[in-house]
PyMOL Python script that loads the backbone (N, CA, C, O; Angstrom):
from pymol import cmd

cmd.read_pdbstr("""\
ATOM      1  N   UNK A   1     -13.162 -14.992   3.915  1.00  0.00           N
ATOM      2  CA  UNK A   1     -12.176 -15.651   4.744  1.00  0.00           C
ATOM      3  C   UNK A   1     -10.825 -14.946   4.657  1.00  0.00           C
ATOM      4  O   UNK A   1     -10.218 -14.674   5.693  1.00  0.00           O
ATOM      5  N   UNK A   2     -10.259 -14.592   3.267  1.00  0.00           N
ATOM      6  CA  UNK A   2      -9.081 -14.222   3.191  1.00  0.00           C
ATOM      7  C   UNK A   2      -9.280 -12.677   3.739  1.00  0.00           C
ATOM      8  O   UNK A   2      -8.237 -12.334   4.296  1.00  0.00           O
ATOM      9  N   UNK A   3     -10.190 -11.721   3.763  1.00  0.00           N
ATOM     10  CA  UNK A   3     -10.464 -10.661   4.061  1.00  0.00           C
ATOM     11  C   UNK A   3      -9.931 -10.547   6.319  1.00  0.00           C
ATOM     12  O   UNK A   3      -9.253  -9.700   6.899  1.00  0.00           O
ATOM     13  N   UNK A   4     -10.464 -11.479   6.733  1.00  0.00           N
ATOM     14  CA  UNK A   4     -10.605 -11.661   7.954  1.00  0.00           C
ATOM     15  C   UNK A   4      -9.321 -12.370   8.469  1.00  0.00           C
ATOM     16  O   UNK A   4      -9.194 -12.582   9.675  1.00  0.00           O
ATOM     17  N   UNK A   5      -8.407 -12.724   7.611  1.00  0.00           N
ATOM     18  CA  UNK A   5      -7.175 -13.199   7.888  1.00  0.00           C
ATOM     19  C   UNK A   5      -6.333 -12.346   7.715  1.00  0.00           C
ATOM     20  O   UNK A   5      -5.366 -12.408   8.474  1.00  0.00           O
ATOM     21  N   UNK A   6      -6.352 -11.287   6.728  1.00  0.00           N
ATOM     22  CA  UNK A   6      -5.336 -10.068   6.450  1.00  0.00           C
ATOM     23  C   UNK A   6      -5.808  -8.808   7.541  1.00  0.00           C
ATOM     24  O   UNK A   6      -4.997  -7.952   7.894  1.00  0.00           O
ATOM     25  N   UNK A   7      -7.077  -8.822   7.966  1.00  0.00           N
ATOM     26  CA  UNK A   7      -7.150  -8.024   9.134  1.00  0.00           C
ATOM     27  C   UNK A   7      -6.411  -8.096  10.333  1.00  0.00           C
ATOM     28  O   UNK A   7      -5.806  -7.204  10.927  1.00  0.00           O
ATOM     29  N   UNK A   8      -6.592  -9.660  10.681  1.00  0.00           N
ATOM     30  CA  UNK A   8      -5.546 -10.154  11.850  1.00  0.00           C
ATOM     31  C   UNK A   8      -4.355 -10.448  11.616  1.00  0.00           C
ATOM     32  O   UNK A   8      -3.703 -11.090  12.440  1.00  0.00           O
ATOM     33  N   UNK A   9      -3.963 -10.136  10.729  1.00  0.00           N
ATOM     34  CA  UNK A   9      -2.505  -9.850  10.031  1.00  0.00           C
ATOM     35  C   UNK A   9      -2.132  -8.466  10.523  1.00  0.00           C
ATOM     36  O   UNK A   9      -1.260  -8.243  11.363  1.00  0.00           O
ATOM     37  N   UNK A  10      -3.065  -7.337   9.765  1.00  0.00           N
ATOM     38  CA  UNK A  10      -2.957  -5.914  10.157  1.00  0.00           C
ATOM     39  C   UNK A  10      -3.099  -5.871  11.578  1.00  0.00           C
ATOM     40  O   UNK A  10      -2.195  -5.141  11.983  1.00  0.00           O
ATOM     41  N   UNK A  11      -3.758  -6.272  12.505  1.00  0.00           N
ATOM     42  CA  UNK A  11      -3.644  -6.120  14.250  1.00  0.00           C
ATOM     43  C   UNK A  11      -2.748  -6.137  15.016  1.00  0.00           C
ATOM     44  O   UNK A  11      -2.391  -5.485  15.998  1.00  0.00           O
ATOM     45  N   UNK A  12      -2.226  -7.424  14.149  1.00  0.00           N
ATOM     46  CA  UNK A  12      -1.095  -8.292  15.179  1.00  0.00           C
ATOM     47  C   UNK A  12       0.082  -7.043  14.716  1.00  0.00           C
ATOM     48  O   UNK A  12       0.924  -6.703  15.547  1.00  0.00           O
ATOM     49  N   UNK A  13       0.050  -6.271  13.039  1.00  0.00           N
ATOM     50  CA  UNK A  13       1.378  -5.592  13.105  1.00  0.00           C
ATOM     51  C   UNK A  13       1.616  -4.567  13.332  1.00  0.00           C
ATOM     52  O   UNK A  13       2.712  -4.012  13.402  1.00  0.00           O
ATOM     53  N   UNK A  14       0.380  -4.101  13.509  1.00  0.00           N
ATOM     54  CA  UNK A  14      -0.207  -2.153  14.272  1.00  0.00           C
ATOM     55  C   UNK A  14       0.528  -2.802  15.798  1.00  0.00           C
ATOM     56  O   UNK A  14       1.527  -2.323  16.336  1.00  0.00           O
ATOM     57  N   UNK A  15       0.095  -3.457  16.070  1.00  0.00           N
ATOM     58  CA  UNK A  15       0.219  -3.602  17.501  1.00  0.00           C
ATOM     59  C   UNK A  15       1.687  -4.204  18.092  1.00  0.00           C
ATOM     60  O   UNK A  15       2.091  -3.844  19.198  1.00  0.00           O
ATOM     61  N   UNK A  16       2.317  -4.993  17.393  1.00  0.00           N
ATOM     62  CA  UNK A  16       4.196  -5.041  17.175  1.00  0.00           C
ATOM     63  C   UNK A  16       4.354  -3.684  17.093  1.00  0.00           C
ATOM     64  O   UNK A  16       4.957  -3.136  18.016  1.00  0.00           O
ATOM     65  N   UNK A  17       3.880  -2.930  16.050  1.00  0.00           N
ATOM     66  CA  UNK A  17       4.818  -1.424  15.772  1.00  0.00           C
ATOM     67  C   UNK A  17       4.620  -0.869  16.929  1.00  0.00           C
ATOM     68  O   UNK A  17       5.616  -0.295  17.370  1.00  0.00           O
ATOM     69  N   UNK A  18       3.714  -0.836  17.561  1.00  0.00           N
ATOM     70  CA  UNK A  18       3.134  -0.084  18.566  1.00  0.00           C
ATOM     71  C   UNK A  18       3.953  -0.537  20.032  1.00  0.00           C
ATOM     72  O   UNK A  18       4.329   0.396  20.741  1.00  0.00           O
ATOM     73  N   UNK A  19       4.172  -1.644  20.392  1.00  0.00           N
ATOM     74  CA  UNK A  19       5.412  -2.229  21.286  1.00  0.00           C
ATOM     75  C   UNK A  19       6.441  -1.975  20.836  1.00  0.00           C
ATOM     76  O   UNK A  19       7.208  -1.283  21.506  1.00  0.00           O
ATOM     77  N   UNK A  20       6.811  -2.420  19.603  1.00  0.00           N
ATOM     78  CA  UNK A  20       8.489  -2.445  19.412  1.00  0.00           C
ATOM     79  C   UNK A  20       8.374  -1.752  18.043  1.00  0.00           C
ATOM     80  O   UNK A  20       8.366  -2.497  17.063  1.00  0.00           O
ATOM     81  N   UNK A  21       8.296  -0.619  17.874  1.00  0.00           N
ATOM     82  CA  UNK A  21       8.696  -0.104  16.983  1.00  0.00           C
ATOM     83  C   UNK A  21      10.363  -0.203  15.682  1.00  0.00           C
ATOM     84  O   UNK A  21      10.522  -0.191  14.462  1.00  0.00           O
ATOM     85  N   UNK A  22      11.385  -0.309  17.098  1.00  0.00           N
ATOM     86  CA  UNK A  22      12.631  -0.443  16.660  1.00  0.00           C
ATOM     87  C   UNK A  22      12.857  -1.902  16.111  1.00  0.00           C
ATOM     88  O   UNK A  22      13.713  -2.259  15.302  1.00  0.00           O
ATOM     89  N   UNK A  23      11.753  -2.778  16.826  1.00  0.00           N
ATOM     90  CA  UNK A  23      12.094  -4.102  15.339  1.00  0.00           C
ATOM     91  C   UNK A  23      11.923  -4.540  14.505  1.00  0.00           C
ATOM     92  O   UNK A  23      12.561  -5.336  13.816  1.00  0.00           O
ATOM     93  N   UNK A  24      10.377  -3.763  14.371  1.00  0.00           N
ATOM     94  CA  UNK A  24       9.656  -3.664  13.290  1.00  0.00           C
ATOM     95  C   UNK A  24      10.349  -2.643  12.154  1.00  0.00           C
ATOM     96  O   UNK A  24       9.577  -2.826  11.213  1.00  0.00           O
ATOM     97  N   UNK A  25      11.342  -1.681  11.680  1.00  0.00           N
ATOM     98  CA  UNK A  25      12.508  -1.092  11.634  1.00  0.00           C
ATOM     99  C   UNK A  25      13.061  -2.587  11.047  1.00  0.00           C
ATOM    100  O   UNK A  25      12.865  -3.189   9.991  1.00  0.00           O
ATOM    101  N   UNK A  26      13.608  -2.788  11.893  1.00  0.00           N
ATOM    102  CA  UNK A  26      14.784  -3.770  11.754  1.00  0.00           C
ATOM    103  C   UNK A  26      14.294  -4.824  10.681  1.00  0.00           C
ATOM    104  O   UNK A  26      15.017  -5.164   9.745  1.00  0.00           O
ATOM    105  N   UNK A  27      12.896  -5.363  10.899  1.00  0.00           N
ATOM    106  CA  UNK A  27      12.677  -6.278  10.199  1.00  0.00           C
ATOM    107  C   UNK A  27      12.210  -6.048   8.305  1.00  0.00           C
ATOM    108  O   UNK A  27      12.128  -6.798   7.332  1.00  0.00           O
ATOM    109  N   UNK A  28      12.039  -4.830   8.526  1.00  0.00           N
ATOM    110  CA  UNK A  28      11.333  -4.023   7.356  1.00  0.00           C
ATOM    111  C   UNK A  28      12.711  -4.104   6.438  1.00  0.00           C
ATOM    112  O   UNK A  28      12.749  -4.650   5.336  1.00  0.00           O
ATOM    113  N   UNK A  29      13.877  -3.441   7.112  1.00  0.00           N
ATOM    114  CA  UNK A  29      15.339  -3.325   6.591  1.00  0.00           C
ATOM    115  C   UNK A  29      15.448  -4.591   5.502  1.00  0.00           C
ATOM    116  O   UNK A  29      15.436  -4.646   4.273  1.00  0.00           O
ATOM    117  N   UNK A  30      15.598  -5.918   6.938  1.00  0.00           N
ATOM    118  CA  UNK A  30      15.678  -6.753   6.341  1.00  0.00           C
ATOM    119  C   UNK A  30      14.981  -7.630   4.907  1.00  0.00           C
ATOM    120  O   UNK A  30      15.408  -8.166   3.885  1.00  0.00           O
ATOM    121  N   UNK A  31      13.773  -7.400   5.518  1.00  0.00           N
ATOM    122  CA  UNK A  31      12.605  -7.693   4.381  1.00  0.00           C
ATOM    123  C   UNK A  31      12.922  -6.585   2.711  1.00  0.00           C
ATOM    124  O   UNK A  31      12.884  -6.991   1.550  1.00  0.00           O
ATOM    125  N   UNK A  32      13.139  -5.530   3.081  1.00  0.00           N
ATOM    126  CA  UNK A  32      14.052  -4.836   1.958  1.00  0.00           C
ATOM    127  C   UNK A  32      15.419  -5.388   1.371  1.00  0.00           C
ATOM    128  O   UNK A  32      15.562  -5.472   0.151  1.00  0.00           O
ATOM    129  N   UNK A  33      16.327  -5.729   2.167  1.00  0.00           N
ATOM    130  CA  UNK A  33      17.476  -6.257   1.396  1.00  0.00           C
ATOM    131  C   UNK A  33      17.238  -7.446   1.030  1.00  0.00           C
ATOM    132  O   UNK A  33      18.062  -7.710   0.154  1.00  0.00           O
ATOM    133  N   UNK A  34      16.518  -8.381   1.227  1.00  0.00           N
ATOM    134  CA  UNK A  34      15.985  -9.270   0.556  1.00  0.00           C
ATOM    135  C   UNK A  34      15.231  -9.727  -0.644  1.00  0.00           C
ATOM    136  O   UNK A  34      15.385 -10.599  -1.500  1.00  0.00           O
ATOM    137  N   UNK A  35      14.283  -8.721  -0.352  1.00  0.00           N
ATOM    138  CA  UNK A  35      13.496  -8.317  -1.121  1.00  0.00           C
ATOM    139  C   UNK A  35      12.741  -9.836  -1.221  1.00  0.00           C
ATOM    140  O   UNK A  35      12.951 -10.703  -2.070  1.00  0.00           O
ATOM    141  N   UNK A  36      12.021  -9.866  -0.355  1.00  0.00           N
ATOM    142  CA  UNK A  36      11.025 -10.889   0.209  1.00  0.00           C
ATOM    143  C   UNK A  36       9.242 -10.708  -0.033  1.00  0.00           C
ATOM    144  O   UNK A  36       8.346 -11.497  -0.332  1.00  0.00           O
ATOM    145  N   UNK A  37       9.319  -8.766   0.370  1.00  0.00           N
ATOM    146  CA  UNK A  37       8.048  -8.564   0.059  1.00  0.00           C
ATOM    147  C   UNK A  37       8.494  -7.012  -0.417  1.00  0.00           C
ATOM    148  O   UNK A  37       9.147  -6.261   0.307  1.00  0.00           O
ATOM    149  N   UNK A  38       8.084  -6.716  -1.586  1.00  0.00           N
ATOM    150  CA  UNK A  38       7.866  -5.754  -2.617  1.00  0.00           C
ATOM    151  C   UNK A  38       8.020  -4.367  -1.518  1.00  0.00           C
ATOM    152  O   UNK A  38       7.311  -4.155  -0.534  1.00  0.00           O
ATOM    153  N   UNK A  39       9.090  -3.577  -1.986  1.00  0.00           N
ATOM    154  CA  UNK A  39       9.236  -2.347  -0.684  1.00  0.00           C
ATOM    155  C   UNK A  39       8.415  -1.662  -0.647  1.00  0.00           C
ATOM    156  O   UNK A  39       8.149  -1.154   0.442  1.00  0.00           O
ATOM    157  N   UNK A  40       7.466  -1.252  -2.063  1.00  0.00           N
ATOM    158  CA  UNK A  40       6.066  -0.348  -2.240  1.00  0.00           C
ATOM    159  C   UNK A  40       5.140  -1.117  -0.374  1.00  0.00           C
ATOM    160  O   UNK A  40       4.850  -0.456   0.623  1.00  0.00           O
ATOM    161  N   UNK A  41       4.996  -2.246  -0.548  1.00  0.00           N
ATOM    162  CA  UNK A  41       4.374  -3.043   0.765  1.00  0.00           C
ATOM    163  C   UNK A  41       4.138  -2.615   2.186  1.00  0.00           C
ATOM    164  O   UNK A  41       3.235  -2.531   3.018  1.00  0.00           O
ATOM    165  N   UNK A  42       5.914  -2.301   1.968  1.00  0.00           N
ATOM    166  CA  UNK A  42       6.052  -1.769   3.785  1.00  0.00           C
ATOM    167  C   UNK A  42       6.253  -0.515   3.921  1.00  0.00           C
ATOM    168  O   UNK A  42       6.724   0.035   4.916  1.00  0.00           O
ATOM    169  N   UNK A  43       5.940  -0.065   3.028  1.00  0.00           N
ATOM    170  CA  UNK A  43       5.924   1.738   3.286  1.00  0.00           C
ATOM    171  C   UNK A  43       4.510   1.871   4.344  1.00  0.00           C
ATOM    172  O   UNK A  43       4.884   2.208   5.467  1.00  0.00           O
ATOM    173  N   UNK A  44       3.248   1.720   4.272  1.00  0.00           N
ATOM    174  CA  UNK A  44       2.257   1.692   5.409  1.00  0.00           C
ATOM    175  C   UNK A  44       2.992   1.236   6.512  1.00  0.00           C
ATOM    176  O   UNK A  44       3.115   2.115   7.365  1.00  0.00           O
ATOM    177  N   UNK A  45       3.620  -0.023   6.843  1.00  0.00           N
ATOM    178  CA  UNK A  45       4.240  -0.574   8.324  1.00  0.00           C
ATOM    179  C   UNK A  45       5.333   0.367   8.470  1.00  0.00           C
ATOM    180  O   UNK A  45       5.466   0.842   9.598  1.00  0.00           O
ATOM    181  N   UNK A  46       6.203   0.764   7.506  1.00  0.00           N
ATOM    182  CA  UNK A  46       7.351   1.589   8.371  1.00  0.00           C
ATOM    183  C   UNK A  46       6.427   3.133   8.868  1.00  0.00           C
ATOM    184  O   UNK A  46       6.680   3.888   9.807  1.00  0.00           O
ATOM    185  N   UNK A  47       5.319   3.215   7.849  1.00  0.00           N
ATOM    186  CA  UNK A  47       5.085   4.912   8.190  1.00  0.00           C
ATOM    187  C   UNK A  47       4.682   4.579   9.858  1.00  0.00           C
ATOM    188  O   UNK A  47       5.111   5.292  10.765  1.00  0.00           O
ATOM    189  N   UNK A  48       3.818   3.418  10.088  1.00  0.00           N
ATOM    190  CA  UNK A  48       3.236   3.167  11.106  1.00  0.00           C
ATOM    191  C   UNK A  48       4.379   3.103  12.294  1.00  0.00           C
ATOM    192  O   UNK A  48       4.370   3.829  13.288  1.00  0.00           O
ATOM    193  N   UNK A  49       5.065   2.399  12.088  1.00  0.00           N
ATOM    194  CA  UNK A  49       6.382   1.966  13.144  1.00  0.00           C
ATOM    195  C   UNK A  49       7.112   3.330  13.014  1.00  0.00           C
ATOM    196  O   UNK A  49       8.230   3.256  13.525  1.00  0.00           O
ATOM    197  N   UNK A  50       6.842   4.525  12.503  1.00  0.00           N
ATOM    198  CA  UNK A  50       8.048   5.669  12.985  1.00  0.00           C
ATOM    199  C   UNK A  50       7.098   6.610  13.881  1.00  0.00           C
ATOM    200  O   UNK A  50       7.465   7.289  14.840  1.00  0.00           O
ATOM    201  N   UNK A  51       5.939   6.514  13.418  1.00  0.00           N
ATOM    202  CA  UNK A  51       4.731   7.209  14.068  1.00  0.00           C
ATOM    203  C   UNK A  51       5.026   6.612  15.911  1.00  0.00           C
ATOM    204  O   UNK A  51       5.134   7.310  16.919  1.00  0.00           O
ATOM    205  N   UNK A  52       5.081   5.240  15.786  1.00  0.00           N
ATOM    206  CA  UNK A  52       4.884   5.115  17.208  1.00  0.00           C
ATOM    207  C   UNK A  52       6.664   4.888  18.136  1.00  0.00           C
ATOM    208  O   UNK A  52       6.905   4.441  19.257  1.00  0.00           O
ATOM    209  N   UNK A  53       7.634   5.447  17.012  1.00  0.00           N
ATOM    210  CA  UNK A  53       8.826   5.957  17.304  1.00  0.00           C
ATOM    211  C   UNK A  53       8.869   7.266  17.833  1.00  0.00           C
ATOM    212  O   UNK A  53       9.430   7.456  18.911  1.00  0.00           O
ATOM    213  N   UNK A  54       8.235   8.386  17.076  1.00  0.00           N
ATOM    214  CA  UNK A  54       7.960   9.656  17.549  1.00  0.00           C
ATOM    215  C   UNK A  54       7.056   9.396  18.646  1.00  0.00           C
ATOM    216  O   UNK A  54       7.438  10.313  19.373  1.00  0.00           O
ATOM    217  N   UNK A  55       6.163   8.841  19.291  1.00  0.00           N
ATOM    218  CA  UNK A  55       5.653   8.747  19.949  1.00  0.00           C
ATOM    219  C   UNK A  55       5.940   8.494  21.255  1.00  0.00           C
ATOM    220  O   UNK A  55       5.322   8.945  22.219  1.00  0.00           O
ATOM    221  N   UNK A  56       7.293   7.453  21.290  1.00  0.00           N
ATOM    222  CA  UNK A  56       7.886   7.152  22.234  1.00  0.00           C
ATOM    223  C   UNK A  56       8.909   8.510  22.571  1.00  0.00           C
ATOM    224  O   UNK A  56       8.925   8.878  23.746  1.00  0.00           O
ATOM    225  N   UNK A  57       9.661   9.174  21.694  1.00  0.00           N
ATOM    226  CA  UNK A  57       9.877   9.635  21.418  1.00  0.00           C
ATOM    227  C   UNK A  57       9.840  11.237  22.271  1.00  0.00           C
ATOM    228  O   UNK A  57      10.599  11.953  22.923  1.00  0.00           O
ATOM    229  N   UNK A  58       8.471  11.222  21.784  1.00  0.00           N
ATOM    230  CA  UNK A  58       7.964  12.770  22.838  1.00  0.00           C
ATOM    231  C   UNK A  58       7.419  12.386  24.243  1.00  0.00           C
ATOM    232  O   UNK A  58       7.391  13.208  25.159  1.00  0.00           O
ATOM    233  N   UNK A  59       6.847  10.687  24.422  1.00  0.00           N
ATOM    234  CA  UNK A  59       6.873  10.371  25.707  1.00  0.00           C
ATOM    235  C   UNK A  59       7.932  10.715  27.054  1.00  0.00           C
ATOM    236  O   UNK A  59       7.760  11.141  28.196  1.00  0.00           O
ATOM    237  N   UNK A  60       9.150  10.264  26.206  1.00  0.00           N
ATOM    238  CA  UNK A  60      10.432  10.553  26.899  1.00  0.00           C
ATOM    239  C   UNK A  60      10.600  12.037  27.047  1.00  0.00           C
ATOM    240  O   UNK A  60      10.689  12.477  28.194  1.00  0.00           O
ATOM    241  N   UNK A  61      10.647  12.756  26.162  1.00  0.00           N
ATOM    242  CA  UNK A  61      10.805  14.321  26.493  1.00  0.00           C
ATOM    243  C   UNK A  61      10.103  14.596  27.286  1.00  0.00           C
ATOM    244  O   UNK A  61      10.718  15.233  28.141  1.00  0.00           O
ATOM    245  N   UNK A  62       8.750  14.446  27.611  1.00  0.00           N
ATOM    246  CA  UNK A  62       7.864  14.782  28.364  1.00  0.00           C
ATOM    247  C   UNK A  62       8.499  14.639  30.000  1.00  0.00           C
ATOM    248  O   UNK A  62       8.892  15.395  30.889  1.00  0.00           O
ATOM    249  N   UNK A  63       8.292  12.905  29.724  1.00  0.00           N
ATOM    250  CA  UNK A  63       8.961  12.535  30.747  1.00  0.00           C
ATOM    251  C   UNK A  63       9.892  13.318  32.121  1.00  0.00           C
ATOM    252  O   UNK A  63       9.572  13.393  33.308  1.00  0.00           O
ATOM    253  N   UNK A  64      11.313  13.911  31.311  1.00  0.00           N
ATOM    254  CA  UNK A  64      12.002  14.359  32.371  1.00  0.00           C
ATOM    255  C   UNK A  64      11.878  15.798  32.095  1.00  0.00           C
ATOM    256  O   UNK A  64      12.944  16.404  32.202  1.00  0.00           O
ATOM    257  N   UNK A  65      10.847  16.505  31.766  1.00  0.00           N
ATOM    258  CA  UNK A  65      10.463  17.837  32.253  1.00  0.00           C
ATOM    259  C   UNK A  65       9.469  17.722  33.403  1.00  0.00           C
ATOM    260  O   UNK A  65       9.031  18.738  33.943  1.00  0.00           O
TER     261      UNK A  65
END
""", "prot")
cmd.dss("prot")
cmd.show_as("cartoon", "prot")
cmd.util.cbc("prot")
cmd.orient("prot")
């Protein structure tokens, strides 16, 4: 049960990073100065949320060539 609940945990936040990268950022920050959830934690979500920063990223370059 708990296995199948932390998956749809992981979906829902691949897939935030993947829309909004820049709030997922923001929220990570926050969750750091708080220190709410252990920063070792969100090193996977931020690597994930800059990945789909660069992504947007080279979309745009692409873009106006």
């Amino acid at each position: 049960m708990i296995d199948v609940y932390r998956r749809r945990i992981a979906t829902m936040v691949v897939r935030l990073a993947r829309e909004d990268p820049e709030l997922v950022k923001e929220v990570i920050a926050r969750l750091r100065r708080d220190r709410e959830i252990e920063s070792d934690d969100l090193v996977y979500l931020e690597r994930i949320a800059d990945a789909w920063i660069r992504v947007a990223a080279d979309n745009r370059r692409s873009a106006r060539h």
